[in-house]
KOLTORDO-527658 format. One record per residue (C-alpha): x, y, z; residue in three letters; residue number from 1. Coordinates in pm, 1 decimal, always signed. Example, Ala and Ser with C-alpha at 12.3 -4.5 7.8 and 13.67 -1.06 7.14 Angstrom:
REC | +1230.0 | -450.0 | +780.0 | ALA | 1;
REC | +1367.0 | -106.0 | +714.0 | SER | 2;
***
This chain:
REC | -156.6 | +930.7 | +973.3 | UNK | 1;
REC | -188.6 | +640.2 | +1160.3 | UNK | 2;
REC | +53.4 | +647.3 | +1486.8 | UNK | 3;
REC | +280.3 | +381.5 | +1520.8 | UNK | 4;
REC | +352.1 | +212.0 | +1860.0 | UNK | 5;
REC | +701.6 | +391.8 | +2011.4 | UNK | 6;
REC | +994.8 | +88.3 | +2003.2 | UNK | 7;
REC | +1379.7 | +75.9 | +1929.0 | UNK | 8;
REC | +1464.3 | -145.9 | +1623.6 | UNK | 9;
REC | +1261.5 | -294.4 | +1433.8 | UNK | 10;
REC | +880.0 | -369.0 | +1460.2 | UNK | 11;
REC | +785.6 | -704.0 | +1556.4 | UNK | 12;
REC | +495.8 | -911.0 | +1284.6 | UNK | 13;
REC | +240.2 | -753.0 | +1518.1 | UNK | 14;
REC | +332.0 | -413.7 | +1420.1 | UNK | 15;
REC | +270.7 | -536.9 | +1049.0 | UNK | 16;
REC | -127.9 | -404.4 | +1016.9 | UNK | 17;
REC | -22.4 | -100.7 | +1107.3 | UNK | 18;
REC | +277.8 | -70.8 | +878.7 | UNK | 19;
REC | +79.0 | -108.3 | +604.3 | UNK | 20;
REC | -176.8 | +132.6 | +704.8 | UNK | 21;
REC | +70.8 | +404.5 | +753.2 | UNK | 22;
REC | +197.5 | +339.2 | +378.9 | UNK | 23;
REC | -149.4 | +351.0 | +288.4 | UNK | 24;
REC | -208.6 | +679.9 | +469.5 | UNK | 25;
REC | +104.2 | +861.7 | +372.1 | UNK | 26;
REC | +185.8 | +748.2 | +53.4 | UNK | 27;
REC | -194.8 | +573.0 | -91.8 | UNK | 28;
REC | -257.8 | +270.9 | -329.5 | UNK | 29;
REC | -22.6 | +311.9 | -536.4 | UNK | 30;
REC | +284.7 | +299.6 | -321.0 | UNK | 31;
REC | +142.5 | +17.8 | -213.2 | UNK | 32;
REC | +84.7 | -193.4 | -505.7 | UNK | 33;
REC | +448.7 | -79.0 | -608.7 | UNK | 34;
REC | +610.0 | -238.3 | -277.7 | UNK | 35;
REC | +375.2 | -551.1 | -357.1 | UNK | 36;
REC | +473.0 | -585.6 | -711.9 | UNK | 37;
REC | +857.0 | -533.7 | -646.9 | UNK | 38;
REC | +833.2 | -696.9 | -308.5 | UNK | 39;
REC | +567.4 | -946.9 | -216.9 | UNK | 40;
REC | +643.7 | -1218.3 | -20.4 | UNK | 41;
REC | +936.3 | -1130.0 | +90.1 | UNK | 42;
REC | +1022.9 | -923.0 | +470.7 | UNK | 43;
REC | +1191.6 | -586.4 | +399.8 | UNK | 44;
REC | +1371.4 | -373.5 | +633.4 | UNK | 45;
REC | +1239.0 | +6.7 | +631.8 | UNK | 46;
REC | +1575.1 | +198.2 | +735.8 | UNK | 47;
REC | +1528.2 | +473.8 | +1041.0 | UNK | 48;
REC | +1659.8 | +770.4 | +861.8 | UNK | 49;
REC | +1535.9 | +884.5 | +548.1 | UNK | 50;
REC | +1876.6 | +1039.4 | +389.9 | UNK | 51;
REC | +1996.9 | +628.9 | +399.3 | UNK | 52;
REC | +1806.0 | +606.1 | +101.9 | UNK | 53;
REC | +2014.2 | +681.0 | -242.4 | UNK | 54;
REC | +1913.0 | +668.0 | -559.5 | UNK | 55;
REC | +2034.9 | +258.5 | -592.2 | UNK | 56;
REC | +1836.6 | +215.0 | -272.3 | UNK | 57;
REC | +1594.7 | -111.3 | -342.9 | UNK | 58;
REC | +1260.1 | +113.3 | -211.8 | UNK | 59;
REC | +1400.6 | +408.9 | -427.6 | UNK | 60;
REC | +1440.7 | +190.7 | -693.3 | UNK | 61;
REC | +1100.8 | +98.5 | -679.7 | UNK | 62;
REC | +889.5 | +389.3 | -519.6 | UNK | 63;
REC | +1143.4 | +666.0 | -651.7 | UNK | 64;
REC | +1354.3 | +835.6 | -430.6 | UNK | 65;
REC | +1123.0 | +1128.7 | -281.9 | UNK | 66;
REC | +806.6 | +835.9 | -206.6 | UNK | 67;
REC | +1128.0 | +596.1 | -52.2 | UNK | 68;
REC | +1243.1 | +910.4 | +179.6 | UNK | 69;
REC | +935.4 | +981.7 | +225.0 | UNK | 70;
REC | +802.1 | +591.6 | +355.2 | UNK | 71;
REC | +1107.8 | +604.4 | +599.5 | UNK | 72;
REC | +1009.6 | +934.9 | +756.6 | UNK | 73;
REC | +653.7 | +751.5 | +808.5 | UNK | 74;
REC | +767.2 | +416.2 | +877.4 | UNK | 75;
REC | +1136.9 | +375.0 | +969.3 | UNK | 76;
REC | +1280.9 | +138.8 | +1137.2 | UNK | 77;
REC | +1064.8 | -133.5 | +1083.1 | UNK | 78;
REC | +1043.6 | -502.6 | +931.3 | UNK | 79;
REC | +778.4 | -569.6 | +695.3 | UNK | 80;
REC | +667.6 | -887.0 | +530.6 | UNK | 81;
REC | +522.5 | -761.9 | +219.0 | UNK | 82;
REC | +210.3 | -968.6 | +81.8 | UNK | 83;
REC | +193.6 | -1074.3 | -237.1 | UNK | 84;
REC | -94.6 | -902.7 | -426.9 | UNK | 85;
REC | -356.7 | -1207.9 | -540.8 | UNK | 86;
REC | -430.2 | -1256.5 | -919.8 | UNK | 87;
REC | -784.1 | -1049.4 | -888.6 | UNK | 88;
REC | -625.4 | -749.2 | -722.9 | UNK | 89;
REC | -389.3 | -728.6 | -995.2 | UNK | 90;
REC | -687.3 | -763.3 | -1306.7 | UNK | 91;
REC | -855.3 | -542.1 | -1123.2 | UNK | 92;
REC | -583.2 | -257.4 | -1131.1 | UNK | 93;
REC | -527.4 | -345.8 | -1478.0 | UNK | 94;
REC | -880.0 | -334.9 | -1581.3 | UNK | 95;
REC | -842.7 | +10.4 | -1438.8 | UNK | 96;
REC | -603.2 | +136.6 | -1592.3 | UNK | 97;
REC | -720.6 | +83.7 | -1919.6 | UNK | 98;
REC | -1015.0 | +264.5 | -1810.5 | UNK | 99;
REC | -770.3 | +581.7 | -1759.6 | UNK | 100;
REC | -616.2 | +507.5 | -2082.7 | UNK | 101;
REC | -948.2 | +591.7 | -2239.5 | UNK | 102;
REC | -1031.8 | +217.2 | -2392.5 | UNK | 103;
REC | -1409.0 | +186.7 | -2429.6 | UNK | 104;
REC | -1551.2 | -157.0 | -2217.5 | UNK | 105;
REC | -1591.0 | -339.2 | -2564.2 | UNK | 106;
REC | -1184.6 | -256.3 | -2616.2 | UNK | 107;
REC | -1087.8 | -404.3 | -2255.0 | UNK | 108;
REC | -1331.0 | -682.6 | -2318.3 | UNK | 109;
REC | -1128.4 | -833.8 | -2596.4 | UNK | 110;
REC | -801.3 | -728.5 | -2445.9 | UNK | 111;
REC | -820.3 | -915.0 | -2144.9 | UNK | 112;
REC | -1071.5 | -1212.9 | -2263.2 | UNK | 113;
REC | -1369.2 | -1147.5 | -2080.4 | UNK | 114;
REC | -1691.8 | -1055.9 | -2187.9 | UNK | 115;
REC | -1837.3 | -700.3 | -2217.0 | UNK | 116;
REC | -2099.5 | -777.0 | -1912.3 | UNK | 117;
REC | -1805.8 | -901.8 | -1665.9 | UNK | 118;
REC | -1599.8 | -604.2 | -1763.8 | UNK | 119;
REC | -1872.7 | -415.4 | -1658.8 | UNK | 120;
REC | -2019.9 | -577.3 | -1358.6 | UNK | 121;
REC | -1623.0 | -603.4 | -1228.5 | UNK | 122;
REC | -1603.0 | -171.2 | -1273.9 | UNK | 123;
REC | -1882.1 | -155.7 | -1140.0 | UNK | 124;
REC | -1776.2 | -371.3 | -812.3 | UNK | 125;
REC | -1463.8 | -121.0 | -809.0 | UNK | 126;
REC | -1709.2 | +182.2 | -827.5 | UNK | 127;
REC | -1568.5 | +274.4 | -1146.6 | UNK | 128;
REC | -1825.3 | +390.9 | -1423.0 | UNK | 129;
REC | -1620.4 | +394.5 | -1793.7 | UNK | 130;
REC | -1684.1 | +756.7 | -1995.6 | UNK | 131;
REC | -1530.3 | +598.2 | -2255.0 | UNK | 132;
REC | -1790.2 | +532.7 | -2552.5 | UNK | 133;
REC | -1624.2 | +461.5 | -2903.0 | UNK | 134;
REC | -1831.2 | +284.6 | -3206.0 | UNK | 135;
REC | -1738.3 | -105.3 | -3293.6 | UNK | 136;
REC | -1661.1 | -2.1 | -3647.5 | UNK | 137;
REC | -1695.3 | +291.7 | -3816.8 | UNK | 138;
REC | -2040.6 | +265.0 | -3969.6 | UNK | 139;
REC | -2119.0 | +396.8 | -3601.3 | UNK | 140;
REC | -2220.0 | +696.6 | -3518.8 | UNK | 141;
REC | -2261.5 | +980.2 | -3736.5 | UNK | 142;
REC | -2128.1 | +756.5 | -4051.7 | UNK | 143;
REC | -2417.8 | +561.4 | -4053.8 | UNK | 144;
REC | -2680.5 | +816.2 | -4161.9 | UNK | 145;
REC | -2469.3 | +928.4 | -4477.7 | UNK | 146;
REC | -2370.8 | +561.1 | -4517.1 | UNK | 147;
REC | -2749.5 | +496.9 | -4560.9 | UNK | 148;
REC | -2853.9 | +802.1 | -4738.6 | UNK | 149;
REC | -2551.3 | +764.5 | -5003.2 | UNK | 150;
REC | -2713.4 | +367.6 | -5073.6 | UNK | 151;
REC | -3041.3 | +500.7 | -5179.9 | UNK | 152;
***
């Protein structure tokens, strides 16, 4: 974890590098691109004491409540101005994702209107390799030898 400089209040916009490198540290990319989706652009105030945060809290509501507690523990008190993720970081996490979802490059390719080649160079950028192989149709594969033998 990183340590955060000892103050009363709230953090000054100085403070705001290593804000986000404690959320990074204690809570990883995720909780990150959560408070950037649900937040970005806008300053936040982290409360001090994590049992502040309720379920309607607005970081519980978008972290869940144990990540929220959790974030204040790390963080609290401090004023963040969240950025706003950029248009590439966000096709990038998608592009991901699909990935996980098991969708073969050819599938992600037509789903986000790229070609096959950019989907792959882009993964490959990430230093993400896709398992995923699936045929284009289904004379692919193992179909194709009976397909052919069953024509002559």
């Amino acid at each position: 974890m990183t340590p955060l400089p000892v103050r009363s209040g709230y953090a000054d916009e100085t403070d705001a590098s290593l804000i986000k490198e404690a959320i990074l540290d204690e809570l990883g990319e995720w909780a990150f691109g959560q408070i950037c989706k649900a937040f970005g652009g806008q300053q936040i105030d982290i409360p001090a004491r994590a049992n502040t945060v309720t379920e309607g809290h607005f970081l519980s509501q978008a972290l869940g409540l144990d990540n929220a507690r959790l974030l204040c523990e790390a963080v609290g008190p401090a004023r963040f101005y969240v950025p706003r993720l950029c248009k590439a970081e966000d096709r990038d996490a998608r592009l991901v994702d699909m990935v996980r979802r098991g969708l073969a490059n050819w599938e992600i390719s037509r789903a986000v209107s790229l070609t096959e080649r950019h989907v792959r160079r882009r993964l490959s950028q990430l230093g993400v390799s896709n398992p995923n192989r699936k045929p284009r149709n289904r004379y692919f594969g193992a179909s194709c030898a009976t397909a052919a033998g069953g024509a002559s």
